[in-house]
N, C-alpha and C positions, 0 to 999 in steps of 0.2 A: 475509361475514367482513370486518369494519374494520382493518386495519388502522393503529397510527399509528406513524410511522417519525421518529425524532429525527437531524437530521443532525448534522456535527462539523463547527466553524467553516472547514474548507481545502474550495478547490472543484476542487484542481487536479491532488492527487497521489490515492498507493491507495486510501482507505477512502472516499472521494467518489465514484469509479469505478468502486469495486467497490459500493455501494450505488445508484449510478444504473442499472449491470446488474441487479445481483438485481430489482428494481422491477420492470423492460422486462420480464425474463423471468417475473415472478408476475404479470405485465399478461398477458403474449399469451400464456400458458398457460391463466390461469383470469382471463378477462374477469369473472365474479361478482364478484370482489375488489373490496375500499371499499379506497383507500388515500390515505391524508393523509399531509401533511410538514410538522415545521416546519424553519425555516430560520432563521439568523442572522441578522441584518440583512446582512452584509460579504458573503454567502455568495449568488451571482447567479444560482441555478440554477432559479427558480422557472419560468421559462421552459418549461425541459425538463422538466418534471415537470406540469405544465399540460399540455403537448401528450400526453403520458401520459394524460389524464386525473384526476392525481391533485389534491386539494382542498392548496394550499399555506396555509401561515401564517406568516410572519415575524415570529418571538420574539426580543426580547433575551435573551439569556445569555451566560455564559463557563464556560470548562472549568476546572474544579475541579485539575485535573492538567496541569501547563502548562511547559514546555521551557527548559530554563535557554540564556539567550541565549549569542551567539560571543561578543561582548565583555562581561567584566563589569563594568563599570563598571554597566552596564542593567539589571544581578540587582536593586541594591532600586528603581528606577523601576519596573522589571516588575513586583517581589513588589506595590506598594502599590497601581500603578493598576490592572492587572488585579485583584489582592486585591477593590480595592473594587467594582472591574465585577462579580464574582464573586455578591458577598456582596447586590448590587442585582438581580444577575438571580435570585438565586435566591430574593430575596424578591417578583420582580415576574413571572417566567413564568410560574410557575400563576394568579395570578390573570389577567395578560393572555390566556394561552391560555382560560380559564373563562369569556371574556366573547364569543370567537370560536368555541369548539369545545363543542359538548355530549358531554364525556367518557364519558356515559352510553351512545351507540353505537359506543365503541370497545371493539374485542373483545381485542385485543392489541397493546401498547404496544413497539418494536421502536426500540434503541439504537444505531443505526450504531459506537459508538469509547466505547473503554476511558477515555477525555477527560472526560467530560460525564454529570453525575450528577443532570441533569433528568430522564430516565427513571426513574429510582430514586425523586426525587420522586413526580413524576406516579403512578407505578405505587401506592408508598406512602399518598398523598393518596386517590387513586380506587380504592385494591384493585383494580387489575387486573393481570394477568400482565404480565413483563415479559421480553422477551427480549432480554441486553445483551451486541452484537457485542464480544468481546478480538481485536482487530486488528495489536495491538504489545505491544512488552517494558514501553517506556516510561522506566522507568528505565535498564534493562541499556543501550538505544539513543541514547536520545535525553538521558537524565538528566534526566526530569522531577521536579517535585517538586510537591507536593499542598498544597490549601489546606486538605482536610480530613484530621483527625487521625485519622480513623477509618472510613475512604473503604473499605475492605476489607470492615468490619462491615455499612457501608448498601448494597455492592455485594450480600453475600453475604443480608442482609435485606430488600430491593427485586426483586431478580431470581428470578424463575422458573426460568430458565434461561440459561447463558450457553453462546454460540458460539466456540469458539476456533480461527481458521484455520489453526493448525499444528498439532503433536504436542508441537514448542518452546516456544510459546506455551501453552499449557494445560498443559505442565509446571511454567514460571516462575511461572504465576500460580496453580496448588494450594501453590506454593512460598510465596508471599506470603500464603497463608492464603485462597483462595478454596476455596468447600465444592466437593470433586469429585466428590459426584454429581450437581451440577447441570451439571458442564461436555461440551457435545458438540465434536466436532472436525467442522468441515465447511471444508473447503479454500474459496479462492473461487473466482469463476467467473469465467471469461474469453473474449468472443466468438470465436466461433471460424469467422465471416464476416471474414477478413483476404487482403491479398493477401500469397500464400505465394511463397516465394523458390523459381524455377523451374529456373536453372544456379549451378549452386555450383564459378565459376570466380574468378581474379584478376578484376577492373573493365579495363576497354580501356587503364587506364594503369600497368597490371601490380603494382596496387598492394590490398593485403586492405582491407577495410572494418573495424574493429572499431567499440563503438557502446556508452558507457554511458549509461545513459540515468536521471532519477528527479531528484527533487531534490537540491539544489550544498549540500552539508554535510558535515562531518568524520566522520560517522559511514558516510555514504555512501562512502567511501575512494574517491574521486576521485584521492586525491595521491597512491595507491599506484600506478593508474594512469599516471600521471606522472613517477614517482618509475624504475616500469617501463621504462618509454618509455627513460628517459632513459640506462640500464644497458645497454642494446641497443646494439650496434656499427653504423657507418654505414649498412654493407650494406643490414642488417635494417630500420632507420629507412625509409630509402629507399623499403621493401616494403610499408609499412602507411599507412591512413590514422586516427587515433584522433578521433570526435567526442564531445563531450561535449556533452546536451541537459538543461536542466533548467535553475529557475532557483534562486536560493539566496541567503544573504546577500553584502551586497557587498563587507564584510572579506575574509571566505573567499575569496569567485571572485578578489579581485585579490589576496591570497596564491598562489592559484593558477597565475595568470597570470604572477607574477612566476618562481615554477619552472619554468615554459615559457619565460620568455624568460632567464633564466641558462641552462638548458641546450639552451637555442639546439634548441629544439622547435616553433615557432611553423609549420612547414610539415607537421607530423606532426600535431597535436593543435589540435583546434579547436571554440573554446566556441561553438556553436550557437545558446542560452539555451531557453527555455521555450516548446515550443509543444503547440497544442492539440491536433492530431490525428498527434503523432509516428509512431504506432503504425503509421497506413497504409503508413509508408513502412519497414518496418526490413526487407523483403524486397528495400532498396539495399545492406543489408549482410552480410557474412558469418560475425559472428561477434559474441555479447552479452559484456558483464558486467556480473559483478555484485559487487562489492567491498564491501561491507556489513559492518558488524562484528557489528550480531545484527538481520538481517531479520526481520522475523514470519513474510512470509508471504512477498514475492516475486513480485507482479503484475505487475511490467515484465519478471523473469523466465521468467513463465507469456508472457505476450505477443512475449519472444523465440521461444522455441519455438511460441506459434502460427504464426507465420511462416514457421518451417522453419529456423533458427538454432541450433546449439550454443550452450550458454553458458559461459564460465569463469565458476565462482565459489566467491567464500570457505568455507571450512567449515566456519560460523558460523551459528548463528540458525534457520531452517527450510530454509537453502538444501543441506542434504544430505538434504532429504524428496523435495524435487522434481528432482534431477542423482542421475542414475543412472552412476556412475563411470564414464568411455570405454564410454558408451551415447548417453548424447544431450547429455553436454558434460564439463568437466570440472573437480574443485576442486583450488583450491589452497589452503594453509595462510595462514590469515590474518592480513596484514601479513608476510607472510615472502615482500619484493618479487622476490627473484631465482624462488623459485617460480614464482608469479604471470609473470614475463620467458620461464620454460622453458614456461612451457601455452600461450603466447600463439604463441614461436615454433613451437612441435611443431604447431599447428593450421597455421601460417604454412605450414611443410615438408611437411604432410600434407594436401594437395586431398582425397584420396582419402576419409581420415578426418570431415575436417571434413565434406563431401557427405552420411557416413552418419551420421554424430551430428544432422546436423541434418534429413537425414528423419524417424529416430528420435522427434529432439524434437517436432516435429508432430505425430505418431502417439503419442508421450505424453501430449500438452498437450493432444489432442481428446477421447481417450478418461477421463483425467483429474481436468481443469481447464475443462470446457465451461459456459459460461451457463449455459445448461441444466441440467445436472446438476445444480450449485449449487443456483437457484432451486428445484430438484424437493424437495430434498431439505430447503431450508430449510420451503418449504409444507406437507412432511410433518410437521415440527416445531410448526407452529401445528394441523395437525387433533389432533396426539396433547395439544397440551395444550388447545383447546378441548373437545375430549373427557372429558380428567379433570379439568375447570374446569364440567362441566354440572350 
């Protein structure tokens, strides 16, 4: 079984991590597996996917579906030079890829991100199946806007089958006119080789850990965060430490930064920035969020809870598929800051609470949200259509 996996130009956040998993886990499952990647040029991960075993190729392209910037001034620079990047890859990938890959032993054509509508080519060009991961809202989140006019028609005429990680997610998008009998719902996967948080007490300086974590963007509600923080009475200040990891635009973060230093927050909340392997360590903290106005899916989420973490979060997007109310964390109304201020303290006043939400959420997030499962399920998706493809 071939197959060829199209990645999405980010190498840092969800749909990058969450397709570098699925891989590893259709690797050491079923070693038979042929699998190819292409990659972006910007996109460094050939690396790891080599040491996988998997045959890499580096194609130009851009995504058809593409995020309206923080400042607009950069709306028409973006619409033209991307526009034109757009309009150049998608007449130069298939033939570049045609010169590098004999599409005739690929058995199945596999679209990591709702972004990028080379799969839909490819699949179209060579009749072969296609199956094209919905990993975000797109619009609802991010406000993207499309280069093609009729991106819904070639999605729903290209694809085989599409994956939708949430219940939310494959709602919004049979809403936007995708055909729903092709859409499955398969959560993602998340390892679940993590170090797990062992005492769920204050830190030696009597102070809670909170921790949001993802990319630094408006949509991400960092500044509700913040905003939080800053509502809280000395006391309560005093009790908590707030990090924020991720990196983001730099409008944004020094917006940011400036609401921390007007309310005189600078020893409570502290930008971290972007790193690679955050994940090992959230078993330093006691408590996730998730501030999100419409998650898809919620991988840093799922990754609190492997750890052993409660989460607060908004109740917004898919994050009330995965938070089981005062079970393994808990939502607040979204953008409704003083909310958000009473879940944070109630976990603050409540060891006891917090301790069992966040066994809970372990014991959720394995049985779940595991790699494994994931992978399993997604490989049962390529035998059922190689099957009715023979």
């Amino acid at each position: 079984m071939h197959i060829l996996f199209i990645a999405d130009g980010d190498s840092k956040y969800g749909a990058p991590h969450s397709m570098k998993q699925l891989i590893r886990g259709l690797i050491e499952k079923h070693a038979d597996m042929e699998i190819s990647v292409i990659l972006p040029p910007r996109v460094k991960l050939e690396a790891y996917y080599q040491q996988l075993g998997c045959k890499t190729y580096k194609i130009f392209y851009e995504p058809f579906y593409q995020g309206i910037p923080v400042q607009k001034w950069k709306v028409p620079i973006k619409f033209v030079i991307r526009g034109m990047g757009y309009l150049l890859g998608r007449w130069c990938a298939p033939y570049c890829l045609n010169r590098k890959l004999d599409m005739r032993t690929v058995d199945i054509i596999h679209a990591n991100s709702s972004r990028e509508d080379l799969g839909g080519i490819l699949a179209l060009k060579y009749h072969k199946p296609l199956i094209w991961h919905i990993r975000e809202f797109g619009d609802k989140d991010y406000k993207c806007f499309s280069f093609r006019k009729n991106y819904i028609e070639l999605m729903n005429k290209g694809a085989y089958e599409f994956i939708a990680v949430s219940g939310a997610v494959k709602d919004h998008w049979i809403k936007k006119g995708l055909d729903r009998r092709k859409i499955s719902l398969i959560y993602n996967g998340v390892c679940t080789e993590v170090n797990v948080k062992k005492e769920y007490r204050e830190t030696d300086s009597g102070k809670m850990r909170f921790l949001i974590m993802g990319s630094v963007s408006a949509a991400k509600g960092q500044y509700q965060v913040i905003k939080a923080c800053a509502m809280m009475t000395e006391r309560e200040k005093e009790k908590i430490v707030i990090d924020i990891i991720g990196g983001g635009n730099r409008v944004y973060i020094k917006k940011l930064n400036a609401m921390i230093k007007k309310n005189e927050l600078s020893s409570t909340v502290r930008f971290l920035g972007y790193q690679e392997e955050a994940w090992k360590n959230l078993c330093n903290y006691d408590c996730g969020l998730m501030c999100s106005k419409s998650e898809g899916f919620g991988r840093v989420t799922v990754e609190y809870m492997m750890a052993g973490l409660p989460v607060i979060a908004s109740d917004t997007g898919a994050n009330p598929e995965l938070i089981i109310e005062n079970e393994n964390g808990l939502l607040y109304q979204w953008n409704n800051i003083e909310d958000l201020r009473k879940k944070m303290i109630y976990l603050l006043n409540n060891i006891n609470v917090l301790k069992q939400m966040g066994q809970n959420a372990r014991k959720y997030a394995v049985s779940h949200f595991s790699a494994a499962l994931n992978a399993e399920l997604v490989y049962k998706e390529y035998l059922k259509i190689l099957e009715l493809n023979k």
